[in-house]
C-alpha positions as CSV (number, residue, x, y, z in Angstrom):
1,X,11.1,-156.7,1.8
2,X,10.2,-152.9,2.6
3,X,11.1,-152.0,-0.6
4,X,8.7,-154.0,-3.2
5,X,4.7,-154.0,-3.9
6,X,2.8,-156.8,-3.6
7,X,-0.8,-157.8,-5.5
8,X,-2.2,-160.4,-3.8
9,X,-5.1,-162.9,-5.2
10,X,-7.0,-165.9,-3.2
11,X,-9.9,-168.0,-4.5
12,X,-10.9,-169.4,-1.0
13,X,-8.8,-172.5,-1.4
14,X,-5.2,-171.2,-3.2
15,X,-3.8,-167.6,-2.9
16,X,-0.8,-166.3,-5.3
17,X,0.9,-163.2,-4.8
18,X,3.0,-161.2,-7.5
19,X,6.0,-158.9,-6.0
20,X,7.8,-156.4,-8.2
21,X,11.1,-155.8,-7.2
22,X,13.5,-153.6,-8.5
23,X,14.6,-155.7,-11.3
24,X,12.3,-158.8,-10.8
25,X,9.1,-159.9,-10.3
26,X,8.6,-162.8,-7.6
27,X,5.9,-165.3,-8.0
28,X,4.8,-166.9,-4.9
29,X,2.4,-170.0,-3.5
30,X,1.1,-168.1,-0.4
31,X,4.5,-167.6,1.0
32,X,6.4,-170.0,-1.0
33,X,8.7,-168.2,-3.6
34,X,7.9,-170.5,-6.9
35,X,9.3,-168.5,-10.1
36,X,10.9,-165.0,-10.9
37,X,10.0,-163.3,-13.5
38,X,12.9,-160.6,-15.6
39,X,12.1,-156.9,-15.3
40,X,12.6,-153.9,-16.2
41,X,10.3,-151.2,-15.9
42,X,10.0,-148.8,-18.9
43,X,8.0,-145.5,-17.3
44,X,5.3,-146.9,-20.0
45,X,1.9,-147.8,-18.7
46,X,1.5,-152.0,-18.3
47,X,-1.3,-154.2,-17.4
48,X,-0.6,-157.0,-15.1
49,X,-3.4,-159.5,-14.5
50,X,-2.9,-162.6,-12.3
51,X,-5.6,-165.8,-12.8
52,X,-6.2,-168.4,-10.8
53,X,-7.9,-171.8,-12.4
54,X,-7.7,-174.0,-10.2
55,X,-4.2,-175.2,-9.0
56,X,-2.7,-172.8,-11.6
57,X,-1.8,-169.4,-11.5
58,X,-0.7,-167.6,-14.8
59,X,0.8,-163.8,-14.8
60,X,0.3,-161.7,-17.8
61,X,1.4,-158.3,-18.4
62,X,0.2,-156.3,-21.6
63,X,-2.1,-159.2,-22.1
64,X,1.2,-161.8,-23.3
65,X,1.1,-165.3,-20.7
66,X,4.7,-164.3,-18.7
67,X,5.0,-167.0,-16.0
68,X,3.0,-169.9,-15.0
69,X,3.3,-171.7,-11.5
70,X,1.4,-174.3,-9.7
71,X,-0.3,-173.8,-6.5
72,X,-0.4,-176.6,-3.8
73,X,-0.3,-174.3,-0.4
74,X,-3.9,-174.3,0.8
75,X,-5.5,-171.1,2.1
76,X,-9.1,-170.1,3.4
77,X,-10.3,-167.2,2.7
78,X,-11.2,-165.5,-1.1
79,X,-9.3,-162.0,-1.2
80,X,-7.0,-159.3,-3.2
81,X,-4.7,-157.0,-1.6
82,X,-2.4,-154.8,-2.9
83,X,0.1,-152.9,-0.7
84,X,3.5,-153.9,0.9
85,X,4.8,-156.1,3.6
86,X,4.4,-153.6,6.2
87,X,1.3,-153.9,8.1
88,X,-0.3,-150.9,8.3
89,X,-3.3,-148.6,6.7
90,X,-1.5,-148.1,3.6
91,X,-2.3,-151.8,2.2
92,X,-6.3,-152.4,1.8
93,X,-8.2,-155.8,0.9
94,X,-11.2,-155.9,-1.1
């Protein structure tokens, strides 16, 4: 979808990503779509932080636990990303 962000988080062994939409946010297990998430962007500043402990990933904006998901995809590689789904030099991993 050219028209969405993704953050991407891996550990080394699970990886979740988090895709905002334009009215939802998309929790996946690699590439498995697991949960959606309501949204509804304000123009106000928010926090989003995804965790990953050890089959679980948990997504919280402004600090408040919004969507929990299990992982059971296995992935190598540790790794964050942030970009789209269009590969190019716009996206970077750290």
């Amino acid at each position: 979808v050219p028209d969405s962000g993704v953050l991407t988080v891996g550990n080394g062994s699970r990886q979740v990503k988090l895709q905002f939409l334009q009215d939802h946010l998309l929790l996946l297990d690699a590439a498995v779509p697991r949960q959606i998430v309501p949204w509804h962007p304000s123009g106000d500043f928010q926090a989003y932080r995804l965790t990953i402990r050890g089959n679980a990933a948990q997504l919280y904006i402004d600090g408040t636990l919004t969507a929990s998901i299990q992982l059971e995809v296995p992935v190598a590689g540790a790794s964050i990303l942030f970009g789209d789904f269009i590969a190019d030099e716009d996206a970077f991993t750290a």
